[in-house]
C-alpha positions in Angstrom: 23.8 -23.6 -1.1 20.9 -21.9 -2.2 19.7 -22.0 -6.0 17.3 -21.0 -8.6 14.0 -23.4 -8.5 14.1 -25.4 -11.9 10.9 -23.9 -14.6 9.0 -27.1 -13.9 5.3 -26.8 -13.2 4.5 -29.0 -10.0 2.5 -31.9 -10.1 -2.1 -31.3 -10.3 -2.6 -32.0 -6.9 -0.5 -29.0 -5.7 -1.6 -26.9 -8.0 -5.3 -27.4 -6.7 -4.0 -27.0 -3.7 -2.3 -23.7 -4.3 -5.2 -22.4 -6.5 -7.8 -22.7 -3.1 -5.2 -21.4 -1.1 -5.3 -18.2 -2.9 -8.8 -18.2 -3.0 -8.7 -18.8 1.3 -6.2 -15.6 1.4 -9.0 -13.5 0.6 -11.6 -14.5 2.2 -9.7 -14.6 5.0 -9.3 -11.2 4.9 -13.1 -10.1 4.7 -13.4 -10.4 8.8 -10.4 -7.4 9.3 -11.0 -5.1 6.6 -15.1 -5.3 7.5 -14.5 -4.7 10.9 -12.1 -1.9 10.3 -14.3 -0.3 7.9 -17.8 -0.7 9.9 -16.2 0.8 13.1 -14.8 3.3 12.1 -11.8 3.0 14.7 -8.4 1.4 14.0 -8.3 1.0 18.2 -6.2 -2.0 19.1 -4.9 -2.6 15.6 -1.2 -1.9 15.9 -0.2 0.1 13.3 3.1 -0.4 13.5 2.7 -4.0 13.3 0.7 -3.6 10.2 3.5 -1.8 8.1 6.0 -4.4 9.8 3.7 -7.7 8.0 3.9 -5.5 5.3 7.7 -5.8 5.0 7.6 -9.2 5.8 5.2 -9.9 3.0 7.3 -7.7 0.5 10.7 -9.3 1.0 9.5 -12.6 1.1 7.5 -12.2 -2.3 10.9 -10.4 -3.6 13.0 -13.5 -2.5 10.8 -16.1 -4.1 10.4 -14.3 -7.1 14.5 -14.1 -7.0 14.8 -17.5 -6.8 12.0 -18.4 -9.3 13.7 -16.8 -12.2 14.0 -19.4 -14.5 9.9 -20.3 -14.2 9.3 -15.7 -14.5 11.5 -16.3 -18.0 9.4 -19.1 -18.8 6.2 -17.0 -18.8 7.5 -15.1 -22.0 7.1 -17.9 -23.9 3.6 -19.2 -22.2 1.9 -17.5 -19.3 -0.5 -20.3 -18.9 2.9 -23.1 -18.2 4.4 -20.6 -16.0 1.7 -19.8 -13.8 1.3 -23.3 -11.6 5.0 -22.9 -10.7 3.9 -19.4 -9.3 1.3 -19.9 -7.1 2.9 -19.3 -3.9 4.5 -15.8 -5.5 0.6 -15.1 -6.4 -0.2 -16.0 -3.0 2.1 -13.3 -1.6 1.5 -11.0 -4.0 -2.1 -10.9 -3.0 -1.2 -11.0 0.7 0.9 -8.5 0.2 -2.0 -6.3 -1.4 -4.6 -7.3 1.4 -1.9 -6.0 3.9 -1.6 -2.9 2.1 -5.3 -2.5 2.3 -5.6 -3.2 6.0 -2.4 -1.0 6.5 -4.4 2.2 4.9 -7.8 1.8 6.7 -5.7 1.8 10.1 -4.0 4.9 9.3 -6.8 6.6 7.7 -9.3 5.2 11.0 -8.7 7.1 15.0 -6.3 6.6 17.2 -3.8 5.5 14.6 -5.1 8.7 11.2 -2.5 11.3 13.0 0.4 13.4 10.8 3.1 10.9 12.7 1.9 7.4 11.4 0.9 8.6 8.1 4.2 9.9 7.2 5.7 6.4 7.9 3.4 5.0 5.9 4.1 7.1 2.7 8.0 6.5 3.9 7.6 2.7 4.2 5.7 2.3 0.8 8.4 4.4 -0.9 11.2 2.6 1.0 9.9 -1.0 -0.4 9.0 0.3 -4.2 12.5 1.1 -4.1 13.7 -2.0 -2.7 12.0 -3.9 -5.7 13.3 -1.5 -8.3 16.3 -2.5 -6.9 16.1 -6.0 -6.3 14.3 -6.2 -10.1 17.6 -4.6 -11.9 20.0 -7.7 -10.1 17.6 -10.4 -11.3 17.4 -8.3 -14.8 20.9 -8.2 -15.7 22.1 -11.3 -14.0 19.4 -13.9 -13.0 20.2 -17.2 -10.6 23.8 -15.1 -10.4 25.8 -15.4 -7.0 24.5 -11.5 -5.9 20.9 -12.2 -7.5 20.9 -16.2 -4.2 22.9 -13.9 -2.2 20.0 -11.0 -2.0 17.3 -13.8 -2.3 19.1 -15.2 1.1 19.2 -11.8 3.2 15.6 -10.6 1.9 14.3 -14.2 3.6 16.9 -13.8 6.8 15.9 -10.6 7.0 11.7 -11.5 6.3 12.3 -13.7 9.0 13.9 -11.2 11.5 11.3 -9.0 10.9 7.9 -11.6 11.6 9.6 -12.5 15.0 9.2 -8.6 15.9 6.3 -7.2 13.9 3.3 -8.9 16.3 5.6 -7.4 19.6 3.5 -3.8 18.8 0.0 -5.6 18.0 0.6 -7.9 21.4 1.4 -4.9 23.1 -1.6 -3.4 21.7 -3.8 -6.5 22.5 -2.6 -6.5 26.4 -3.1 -2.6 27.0 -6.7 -2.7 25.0 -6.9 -6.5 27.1 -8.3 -7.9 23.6 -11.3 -5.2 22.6 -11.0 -3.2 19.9 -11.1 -3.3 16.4 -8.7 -6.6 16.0 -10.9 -9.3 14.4 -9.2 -12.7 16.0 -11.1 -14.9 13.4 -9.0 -13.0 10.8 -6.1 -13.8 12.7 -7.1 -17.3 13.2 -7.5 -17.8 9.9 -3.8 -16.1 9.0 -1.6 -18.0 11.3 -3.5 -21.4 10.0 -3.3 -20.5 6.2 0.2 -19.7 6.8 1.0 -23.0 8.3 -1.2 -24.3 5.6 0.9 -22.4 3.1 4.5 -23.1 4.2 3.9 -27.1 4.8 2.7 -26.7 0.8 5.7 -24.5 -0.3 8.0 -27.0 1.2 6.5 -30.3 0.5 4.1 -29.8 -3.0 6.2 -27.1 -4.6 9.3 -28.2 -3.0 10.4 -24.6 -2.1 13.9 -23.7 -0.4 13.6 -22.4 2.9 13.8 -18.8 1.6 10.4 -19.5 0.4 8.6 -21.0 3.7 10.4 -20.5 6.5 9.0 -16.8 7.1 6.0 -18.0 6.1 6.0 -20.7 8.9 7.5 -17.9 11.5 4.5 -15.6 10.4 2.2 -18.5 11.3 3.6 -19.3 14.8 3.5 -15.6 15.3 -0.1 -14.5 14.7 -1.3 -17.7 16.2 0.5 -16.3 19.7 -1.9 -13.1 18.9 -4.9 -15.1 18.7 -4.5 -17.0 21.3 -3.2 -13.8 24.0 -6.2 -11.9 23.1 -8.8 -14.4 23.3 -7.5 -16.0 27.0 -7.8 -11.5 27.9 -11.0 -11.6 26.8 -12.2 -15.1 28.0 -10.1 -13.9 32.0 -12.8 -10.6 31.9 -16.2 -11.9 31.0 -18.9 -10.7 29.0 -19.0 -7.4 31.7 -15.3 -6.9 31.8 -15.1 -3.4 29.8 -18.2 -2.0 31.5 -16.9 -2.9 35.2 -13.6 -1.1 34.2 -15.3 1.9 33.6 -16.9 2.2 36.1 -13.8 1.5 38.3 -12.2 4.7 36.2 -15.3 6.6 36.9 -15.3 9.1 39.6 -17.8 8.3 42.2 -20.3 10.9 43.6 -21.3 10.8 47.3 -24.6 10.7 48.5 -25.2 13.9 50.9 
């Protein structure tokens, strides 16, 4: 049965390990957001698949905070003894605000800046503010309560649902672009092996529940399919492969 994690910081080595782990999160961003921003086209960035690892990211930051009540109390009393117990909620947090950022340019960039996407956009980001309103009153009034594990436990079922569908849109996306566009696969290389990185050190140096990593690890596993399908569609065409399909979809003119 599921239960609160205990207020005790874990040992130095992990919390090394978890401090240059955050620092990887964001430079492991730099590739998508620069390549975003210096096209100027969100073409082959899914943008559905964007606000999806948004959601992921959001419920499973809510779970682990749920279930790392007693360490959030401790931080009243000293914020410097509760942080190393929080460096995987930090993580998320912070990919949760990368995602956010990446979620913006693609809606904001052509094909994906119509009225349609971002209205689900402003939807989605008020759907999950109220989600952690909500989610903040259970833990508020009754922390490490039966409700409080029970919510933890369908945020992470739910986080984990959700990362086994939100890279169906971007492969989709990947196969009908046949891996040009705007995608950067070293950011995505980088994800699905910090993720990895990430749930192996949730589970073994903070000694996490599954809530914690097991979406992580999904999320991994996930983007790593991603990386891989686009690079073998790009490696199958050859350097010439968007120019000779052009020229296919070109009208030809006859020679009188």
């Amino acid at each position: 049965m599921l239960a609160c994690h205990p207020a005790e910081p874990p040992d130095p080595l992990s919390v090394k390990t978890g401090a240059i782990i955050i620092a990887a999160t964001a430079f492991g961003a730099i590739p998508q957001l620069h390549k975003l921003a210096s096209s100027g086209s969100s073409a082959g960035v899914s943008a559905a698949t964007s606000g999806l690892t948004l959601t992921f990211t959001w419920f499973n930051l809510l779970a682990t905070l749920t279930v790392k009540a007693p360490s959030l109390r401790s931080c009243a009393d000293s914020v410097l003894r509760c942080l190393p117990s929080l460096v995987d909620a930090l993580q998320q947090a912070e990919t949760a605000l990368i995602l956010l950022a990446i979620l913006l340019l693609v809606v904001s960039l052509p094909p994906n800046d119509g009225a349609t996407p971002r209205r689900g956009t402003a939807a989605l980001l008020l759907a999950l503010l109220a989600l952690g309103a909500a989610i903040a009153a259970i833990d508020a009034r009754a922390p490490c309560s039966a409700p409080s594990l029970a919510a933890a436990e369908a945020l992470s079922a739910a986080a984990s649902a959700i990362v086994l569908l939100a890279f169906a849109p971007q492969l989709a996306e990947t196969w009908r672009q046949r891996g040009r566009g705007s995608l950067a696969y070293s950011y995505y290389f980088l994800q699905a092996s910090g993720c990895l990185l990430v749930a192996a050190f949730q589970a073994v140096g903070l000694g996490d529940p599954w809530p914690v990593w097991g979406p992580t690890c999904a999320a991994g596993v996930m983007q790593g399919t991603v990386f891989a399908v686009g690079l073998s569609l790009l490696a199958r065409e050859g350097p010439g492969g968007a120019r000779r399909r052009r020229e296919q979809h070109e009208p030809r003119t006859r020679l009188l």
